[in-house]
PDB file of N, CA, C, O and CB in Angstrom:
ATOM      1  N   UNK A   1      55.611  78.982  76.253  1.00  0.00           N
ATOM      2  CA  UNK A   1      55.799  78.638  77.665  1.00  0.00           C
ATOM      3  C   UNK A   1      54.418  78.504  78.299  1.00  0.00           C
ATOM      4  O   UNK A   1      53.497  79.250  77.965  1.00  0.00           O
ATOM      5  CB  UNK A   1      56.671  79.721  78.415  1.00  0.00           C
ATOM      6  N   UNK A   2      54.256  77.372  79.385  1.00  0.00           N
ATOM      7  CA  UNK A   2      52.685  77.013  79.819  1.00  0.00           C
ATOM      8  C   UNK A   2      52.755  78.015  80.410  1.00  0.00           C
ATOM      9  O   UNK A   2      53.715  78.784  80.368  1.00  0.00           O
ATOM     10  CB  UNK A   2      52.131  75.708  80.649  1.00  0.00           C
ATOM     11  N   UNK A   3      51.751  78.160  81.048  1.00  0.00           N
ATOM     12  CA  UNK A   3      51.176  79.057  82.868  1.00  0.00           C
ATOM     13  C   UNK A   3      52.072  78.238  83.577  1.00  0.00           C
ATOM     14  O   UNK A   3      53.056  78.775  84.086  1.00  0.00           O
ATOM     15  CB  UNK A   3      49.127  78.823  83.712  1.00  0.00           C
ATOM     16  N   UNK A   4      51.852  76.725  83.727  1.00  0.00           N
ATOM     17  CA  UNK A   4      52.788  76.342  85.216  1.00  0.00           C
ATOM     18  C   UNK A   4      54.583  76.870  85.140  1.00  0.00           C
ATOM     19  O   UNK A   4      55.260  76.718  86.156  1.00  0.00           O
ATOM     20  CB  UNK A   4      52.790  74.239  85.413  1.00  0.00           C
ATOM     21  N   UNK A   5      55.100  77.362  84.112  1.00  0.00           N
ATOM     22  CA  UNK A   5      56.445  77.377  83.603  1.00  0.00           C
ATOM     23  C   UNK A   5      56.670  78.752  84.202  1.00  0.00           C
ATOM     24  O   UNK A   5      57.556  78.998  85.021  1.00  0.00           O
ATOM     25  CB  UNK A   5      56.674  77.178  81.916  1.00  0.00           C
ATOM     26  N   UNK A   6      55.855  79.569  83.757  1.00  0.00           N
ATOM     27  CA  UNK A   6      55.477  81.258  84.265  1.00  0.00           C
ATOM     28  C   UNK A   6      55.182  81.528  86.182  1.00  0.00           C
ATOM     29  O   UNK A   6      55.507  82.466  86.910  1.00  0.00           O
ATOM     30  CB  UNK A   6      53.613  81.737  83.285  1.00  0.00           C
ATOM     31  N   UNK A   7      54.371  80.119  86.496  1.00  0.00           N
ATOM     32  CA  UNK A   7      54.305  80.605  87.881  1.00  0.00           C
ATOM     33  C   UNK A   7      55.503  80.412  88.786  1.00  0.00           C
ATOM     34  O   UNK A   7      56.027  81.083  89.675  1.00  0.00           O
ATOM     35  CB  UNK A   7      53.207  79.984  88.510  1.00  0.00           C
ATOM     36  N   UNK A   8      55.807  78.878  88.046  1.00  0.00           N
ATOM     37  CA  UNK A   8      57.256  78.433  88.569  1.00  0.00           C
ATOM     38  C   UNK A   8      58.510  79.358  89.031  1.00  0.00           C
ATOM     39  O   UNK A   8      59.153  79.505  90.071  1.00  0.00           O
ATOM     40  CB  UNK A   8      57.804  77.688  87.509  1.00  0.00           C
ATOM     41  N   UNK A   9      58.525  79.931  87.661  1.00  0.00           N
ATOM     42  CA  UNK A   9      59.320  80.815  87.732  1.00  0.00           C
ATOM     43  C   UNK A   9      59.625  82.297  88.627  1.00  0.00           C
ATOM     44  O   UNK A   9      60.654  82.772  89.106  1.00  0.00           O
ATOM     45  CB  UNK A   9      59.209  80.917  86.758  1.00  0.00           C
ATOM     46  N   UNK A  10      58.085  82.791  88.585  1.00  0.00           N
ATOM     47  CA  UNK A  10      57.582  83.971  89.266  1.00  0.00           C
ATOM     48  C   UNK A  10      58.219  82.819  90.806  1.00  0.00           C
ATOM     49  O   UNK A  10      59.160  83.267  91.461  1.00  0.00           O
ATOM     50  CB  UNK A  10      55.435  84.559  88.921  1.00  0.00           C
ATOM     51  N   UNK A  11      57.753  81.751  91.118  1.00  0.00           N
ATOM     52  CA  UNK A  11      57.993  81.417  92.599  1.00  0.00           C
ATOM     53  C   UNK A  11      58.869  81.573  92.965  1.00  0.00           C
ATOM     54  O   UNK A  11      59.014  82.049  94.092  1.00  0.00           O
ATOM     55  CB  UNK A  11      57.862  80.436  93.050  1.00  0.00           C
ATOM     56  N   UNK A  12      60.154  81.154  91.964  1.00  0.00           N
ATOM     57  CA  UNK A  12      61.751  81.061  92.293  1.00  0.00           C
ATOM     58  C   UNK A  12      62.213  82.204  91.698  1.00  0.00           C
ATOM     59  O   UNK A  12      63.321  81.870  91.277  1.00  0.00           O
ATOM     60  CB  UNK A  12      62.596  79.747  91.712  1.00  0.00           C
ATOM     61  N   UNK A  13      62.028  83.396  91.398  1.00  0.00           N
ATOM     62  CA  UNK A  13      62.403  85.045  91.427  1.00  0.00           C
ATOM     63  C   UNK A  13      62.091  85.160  92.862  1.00  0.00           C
ATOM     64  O   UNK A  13      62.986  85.194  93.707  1.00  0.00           O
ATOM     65  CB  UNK A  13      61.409  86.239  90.342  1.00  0.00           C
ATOM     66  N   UNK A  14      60.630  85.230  93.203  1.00  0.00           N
ATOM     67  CA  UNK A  14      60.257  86.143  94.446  1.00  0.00           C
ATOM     68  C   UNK A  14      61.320  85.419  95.458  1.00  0.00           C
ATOM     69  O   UNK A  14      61.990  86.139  96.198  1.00  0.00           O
ATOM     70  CB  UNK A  14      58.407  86.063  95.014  1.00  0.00           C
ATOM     71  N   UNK A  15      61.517  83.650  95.504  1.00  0.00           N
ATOM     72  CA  UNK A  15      62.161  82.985  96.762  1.00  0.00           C
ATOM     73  C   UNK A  15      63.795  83.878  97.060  1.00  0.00           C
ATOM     74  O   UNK A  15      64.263  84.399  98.073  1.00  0.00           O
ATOM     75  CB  UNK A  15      62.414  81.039  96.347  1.00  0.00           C
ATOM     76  N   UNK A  16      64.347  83.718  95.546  1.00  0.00           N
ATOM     77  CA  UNK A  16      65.409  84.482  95.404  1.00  0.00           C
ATOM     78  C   UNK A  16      65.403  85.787  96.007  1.00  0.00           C
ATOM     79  O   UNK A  16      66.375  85.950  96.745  1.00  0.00           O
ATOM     80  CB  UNK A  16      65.638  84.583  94.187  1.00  0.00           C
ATOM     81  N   UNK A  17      64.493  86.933  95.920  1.00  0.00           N
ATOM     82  CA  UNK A  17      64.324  88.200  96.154  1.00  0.00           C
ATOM     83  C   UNK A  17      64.599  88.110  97.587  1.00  0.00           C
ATOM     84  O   UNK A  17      65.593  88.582  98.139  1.00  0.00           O
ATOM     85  CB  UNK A  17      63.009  88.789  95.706  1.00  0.00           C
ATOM     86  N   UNK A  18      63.408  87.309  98.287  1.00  0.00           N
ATOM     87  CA  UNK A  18      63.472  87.471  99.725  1.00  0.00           C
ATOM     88  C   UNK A  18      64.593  86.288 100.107  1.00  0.00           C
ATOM     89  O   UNK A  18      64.719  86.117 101.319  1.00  0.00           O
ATOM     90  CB  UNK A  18      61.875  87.277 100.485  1.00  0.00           C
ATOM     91  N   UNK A  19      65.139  85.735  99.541  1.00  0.00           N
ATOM     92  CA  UNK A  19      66.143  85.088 100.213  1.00  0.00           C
ATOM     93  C   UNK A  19      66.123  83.542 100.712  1.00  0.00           C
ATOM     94  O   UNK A  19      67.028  82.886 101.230  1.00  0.00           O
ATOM     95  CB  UNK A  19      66.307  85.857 101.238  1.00  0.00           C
ATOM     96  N   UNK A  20      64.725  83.161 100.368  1.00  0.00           N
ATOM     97  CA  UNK A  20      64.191  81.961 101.282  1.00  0.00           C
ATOM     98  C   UNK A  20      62.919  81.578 100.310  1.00  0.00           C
ATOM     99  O   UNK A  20      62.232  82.337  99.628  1.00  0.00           O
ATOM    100  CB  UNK A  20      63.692  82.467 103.096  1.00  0.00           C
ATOM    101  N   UNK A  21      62.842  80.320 100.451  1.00  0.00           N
ATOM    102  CA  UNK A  21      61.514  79.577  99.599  1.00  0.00           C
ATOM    103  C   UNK A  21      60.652  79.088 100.909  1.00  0.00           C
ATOM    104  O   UNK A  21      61.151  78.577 101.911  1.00  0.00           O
ATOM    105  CB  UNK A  21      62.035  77.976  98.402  1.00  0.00           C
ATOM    106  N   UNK A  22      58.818  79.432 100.631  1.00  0.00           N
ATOM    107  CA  UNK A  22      58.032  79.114 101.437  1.00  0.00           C
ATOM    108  C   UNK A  22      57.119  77.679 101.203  1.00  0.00           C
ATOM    109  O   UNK A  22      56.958  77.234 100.067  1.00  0.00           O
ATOM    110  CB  UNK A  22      57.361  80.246 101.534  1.00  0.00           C
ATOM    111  N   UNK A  23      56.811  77.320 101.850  1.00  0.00           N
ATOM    112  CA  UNK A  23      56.179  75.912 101.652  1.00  0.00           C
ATOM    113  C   UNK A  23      54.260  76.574 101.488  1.00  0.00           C
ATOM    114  O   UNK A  23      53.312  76.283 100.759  1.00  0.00           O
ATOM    115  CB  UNK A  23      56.647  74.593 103.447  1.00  0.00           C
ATOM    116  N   UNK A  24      54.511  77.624 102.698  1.00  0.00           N
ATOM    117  CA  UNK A  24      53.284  78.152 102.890  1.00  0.00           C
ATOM    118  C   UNK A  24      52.800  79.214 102.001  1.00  0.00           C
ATOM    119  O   UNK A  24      53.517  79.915 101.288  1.00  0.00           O
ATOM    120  CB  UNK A  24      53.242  78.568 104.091  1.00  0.00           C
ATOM    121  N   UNK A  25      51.083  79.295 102.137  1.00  0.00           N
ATOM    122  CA  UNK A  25      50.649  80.094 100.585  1.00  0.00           C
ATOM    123  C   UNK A  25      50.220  79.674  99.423  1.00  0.00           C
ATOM    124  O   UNK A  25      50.316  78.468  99.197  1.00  0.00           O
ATOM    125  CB  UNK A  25      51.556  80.681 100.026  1.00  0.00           C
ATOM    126  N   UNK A  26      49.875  80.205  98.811  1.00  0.00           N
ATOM    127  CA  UNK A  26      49.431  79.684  97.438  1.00  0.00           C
ATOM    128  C   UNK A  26      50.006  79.911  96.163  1.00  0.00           C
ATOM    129  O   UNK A  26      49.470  80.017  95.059  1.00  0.00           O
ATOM    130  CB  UNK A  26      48.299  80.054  97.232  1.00  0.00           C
ATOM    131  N   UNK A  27      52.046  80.009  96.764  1.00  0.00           N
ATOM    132  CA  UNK A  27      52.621  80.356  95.819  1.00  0.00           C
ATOM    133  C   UNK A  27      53.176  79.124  94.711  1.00  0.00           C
ATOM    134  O   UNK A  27      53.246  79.160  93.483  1.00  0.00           O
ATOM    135  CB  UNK A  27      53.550  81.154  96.406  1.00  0.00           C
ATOM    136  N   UNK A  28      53.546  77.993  95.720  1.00  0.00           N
ATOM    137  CA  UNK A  28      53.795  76.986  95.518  1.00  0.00           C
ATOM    138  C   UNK A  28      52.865  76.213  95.089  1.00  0.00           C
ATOM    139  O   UNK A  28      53.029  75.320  94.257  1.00  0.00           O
ATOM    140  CB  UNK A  28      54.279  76.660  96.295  1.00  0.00           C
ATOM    141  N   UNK A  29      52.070  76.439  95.505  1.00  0.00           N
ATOM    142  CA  UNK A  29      50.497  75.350  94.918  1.00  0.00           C
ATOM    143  C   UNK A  29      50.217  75.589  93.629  1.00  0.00           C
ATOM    144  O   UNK A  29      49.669  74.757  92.906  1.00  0.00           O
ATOM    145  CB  UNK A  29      48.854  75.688  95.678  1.00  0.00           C
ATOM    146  N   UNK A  30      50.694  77.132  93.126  1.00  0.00           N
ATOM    147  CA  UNK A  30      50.181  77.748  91.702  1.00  0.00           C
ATOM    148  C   UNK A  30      51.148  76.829  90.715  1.00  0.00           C
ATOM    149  O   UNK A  30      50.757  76.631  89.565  1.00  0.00           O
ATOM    150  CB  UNK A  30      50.483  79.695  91.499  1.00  0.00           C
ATOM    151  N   UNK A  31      52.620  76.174  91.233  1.00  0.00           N
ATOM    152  CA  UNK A  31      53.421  75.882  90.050  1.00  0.00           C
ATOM    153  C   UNK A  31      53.207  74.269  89.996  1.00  0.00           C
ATOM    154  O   UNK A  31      53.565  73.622  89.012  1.00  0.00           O
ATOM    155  CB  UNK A  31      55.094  76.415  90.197  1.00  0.00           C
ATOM    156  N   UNK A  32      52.494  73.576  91.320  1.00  0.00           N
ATOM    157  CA  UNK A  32      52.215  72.402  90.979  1.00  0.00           C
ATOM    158  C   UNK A  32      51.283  71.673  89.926  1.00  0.00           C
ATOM    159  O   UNK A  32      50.356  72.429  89.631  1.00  0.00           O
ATOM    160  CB  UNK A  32      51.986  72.115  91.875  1.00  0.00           C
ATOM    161  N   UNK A  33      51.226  70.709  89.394  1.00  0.00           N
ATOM    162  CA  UNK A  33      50.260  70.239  88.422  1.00  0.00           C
ATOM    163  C   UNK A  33      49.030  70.323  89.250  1.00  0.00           C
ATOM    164  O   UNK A  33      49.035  70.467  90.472  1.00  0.00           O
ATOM    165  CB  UNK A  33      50.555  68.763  87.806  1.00  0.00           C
ATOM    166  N   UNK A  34      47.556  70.185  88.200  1.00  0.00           N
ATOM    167  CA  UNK A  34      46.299  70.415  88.624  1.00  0.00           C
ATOM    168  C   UNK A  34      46.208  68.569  89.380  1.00  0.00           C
ATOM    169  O   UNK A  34      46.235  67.442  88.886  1.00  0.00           O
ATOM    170  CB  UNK A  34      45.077  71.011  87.091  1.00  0.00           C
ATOM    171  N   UNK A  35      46.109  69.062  90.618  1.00  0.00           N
ATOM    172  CA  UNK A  35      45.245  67.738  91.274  1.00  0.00           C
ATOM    173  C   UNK A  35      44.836  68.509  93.027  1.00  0.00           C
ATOM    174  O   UNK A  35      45.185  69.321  93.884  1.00  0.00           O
ATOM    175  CB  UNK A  35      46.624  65.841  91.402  1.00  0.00           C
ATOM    176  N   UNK A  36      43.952  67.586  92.673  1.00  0.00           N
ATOM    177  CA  UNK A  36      43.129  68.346  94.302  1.00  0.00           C
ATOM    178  C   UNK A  36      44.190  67.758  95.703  1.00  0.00           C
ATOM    179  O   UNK A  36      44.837  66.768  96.044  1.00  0.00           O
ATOM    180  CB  UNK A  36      40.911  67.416  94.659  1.00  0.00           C
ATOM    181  N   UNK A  37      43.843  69.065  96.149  1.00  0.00           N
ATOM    182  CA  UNK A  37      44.755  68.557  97.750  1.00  0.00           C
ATOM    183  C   UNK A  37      44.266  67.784  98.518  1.00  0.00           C
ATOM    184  O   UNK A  37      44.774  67.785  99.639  1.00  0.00           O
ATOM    185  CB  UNK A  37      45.043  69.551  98.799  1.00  0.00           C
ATOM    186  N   UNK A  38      43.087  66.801  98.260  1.00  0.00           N
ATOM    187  CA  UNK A  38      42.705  65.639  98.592  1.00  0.00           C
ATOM    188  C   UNK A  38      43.381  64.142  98.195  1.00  0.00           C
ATOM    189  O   UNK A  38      43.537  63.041  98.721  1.00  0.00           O
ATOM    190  CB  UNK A  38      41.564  65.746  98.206  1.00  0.00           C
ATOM    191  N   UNK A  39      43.581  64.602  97.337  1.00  0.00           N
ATOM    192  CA  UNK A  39      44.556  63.102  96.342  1.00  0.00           C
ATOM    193  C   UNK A  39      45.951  63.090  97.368  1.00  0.00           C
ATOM    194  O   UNK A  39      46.509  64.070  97.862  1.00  0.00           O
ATOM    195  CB  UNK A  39      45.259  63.648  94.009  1.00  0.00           C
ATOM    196  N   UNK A  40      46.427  61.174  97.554  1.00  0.00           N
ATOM    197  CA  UNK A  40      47.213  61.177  98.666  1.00  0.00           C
ATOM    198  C   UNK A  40      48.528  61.248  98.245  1.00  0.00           C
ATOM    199  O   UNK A  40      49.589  60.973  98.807  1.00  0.00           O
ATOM    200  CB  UNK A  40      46.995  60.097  99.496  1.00  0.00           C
ATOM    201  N   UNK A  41      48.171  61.791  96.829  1.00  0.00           N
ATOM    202  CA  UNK A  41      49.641  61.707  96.263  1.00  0.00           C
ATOM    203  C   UNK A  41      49.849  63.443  96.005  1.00  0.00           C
ATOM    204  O   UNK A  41      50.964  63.822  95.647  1.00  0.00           O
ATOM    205  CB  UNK A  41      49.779  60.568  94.583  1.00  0.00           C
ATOM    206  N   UNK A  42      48.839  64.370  96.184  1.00  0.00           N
ATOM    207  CA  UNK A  42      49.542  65.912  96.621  1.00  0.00           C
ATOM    208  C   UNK A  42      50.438  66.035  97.127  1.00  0.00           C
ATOM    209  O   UNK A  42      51.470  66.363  96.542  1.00  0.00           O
ATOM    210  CB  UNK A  42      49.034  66.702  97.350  1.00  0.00           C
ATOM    211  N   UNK A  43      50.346  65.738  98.853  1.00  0.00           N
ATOM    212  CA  UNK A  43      51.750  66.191 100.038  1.00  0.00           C
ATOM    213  C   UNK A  43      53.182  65.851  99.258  1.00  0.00           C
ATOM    214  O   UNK A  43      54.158  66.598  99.182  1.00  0.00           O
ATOM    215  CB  UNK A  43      51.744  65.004 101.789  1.00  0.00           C
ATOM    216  N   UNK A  44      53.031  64.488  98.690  1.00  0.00           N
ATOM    217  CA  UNK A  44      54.430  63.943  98.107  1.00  0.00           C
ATOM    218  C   UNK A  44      54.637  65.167  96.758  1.00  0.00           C
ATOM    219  O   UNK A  44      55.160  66.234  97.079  1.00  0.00           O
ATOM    220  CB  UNK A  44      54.267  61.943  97.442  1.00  0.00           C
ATOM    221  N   UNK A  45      54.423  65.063  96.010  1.00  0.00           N
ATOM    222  CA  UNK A  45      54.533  66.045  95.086  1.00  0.00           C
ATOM    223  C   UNK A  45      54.729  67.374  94.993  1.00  0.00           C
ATOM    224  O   UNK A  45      55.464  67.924  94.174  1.00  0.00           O
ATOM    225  CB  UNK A  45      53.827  65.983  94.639  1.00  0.00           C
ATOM    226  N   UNK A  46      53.821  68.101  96.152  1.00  0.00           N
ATOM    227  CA  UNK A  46      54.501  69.034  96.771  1.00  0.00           C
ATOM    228  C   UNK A  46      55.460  69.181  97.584  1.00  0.00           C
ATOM    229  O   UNK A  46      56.019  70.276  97.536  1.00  0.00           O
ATOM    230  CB  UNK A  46      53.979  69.462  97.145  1.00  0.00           C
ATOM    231  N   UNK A  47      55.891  68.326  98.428  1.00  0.00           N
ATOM    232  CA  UNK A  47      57.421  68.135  98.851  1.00  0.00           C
ATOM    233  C   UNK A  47      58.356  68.390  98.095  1.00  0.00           C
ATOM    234  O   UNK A  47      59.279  69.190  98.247  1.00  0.00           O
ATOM    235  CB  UNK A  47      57.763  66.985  99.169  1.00  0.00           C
ATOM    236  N   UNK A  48      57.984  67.276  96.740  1.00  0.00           N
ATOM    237  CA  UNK A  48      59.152  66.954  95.664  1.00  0.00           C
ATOM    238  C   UNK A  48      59.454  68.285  94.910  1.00  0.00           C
ATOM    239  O   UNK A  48      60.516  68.510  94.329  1.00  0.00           O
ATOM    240  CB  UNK A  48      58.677  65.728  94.499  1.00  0.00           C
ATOM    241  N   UNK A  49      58.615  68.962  94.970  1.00  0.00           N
ATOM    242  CA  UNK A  49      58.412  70.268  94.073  1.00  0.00           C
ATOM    243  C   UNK A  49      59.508  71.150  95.350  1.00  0.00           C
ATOM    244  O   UNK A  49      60.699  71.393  95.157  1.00  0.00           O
ATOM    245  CB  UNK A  49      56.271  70.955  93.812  1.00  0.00           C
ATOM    246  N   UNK A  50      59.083  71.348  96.044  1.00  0.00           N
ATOM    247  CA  UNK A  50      59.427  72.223  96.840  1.00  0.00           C
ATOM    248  C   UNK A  50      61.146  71.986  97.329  1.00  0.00           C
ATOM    249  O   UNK A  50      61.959  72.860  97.631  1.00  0.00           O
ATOM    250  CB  UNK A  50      58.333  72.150  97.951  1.00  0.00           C
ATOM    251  N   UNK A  51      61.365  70.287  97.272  1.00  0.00           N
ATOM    252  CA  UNK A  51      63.116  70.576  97.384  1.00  0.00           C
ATOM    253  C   UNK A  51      63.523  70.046  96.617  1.00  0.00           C
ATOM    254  O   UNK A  51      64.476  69.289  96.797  1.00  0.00           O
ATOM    255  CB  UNK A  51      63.986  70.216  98.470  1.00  0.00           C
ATOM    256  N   UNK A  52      62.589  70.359  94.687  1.00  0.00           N
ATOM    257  CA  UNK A  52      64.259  70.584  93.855  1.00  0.00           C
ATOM    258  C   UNK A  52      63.964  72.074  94.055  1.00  0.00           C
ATOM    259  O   UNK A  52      65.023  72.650  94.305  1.00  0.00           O
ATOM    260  CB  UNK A  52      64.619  69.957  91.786  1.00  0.00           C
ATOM    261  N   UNK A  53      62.857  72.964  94.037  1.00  0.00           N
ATOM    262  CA  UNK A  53      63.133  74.203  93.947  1.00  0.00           C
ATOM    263  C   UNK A  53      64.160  75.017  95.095  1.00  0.00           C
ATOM    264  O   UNK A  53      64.550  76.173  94.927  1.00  0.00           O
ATOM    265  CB  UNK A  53      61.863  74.706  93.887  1.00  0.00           C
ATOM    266  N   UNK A  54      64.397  74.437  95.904  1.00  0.00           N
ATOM    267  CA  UNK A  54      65.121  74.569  97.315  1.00  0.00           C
ATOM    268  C   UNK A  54      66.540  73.875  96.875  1.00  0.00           C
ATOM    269  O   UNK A  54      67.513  74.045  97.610  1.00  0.00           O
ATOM    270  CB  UNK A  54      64.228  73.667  98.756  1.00  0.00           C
ATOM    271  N   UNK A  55      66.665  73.072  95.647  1.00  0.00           N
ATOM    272  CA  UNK A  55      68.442  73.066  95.605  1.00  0.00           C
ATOM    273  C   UNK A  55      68.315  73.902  94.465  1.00  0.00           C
ATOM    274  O   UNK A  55      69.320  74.308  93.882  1.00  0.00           O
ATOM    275  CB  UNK A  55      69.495  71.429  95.332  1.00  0.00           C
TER     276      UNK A  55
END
């Protein structure tokens, strides 16, 4: 299993725990692929990340 598979996961335990998934933090950023939050294709990707983990 990679690191991103491990953080992923750690993200969607803790969201579960507390009940709710955060956009904010550097929890979500840890399970995205490596690209700088300058590239204009981050925001989209982190969106996309953030609502399949949210269904």
């Amino acid at each position: 299993m990679n690191l991103m598979n491990k953080l992923a996961k750690r993200y969607i335990a803790v969201s579960l725990k507390r009940e709710y998934a955060s956009e904010n933090g550097t929890e979500l950023n840890s399970t995205l692929p490596k690209m700088s939050p300058l590239n204009p294709q981050y925001k989209t990707k982190k969106q996309s990340v953030f609502e399949k983990i949210v269904a």
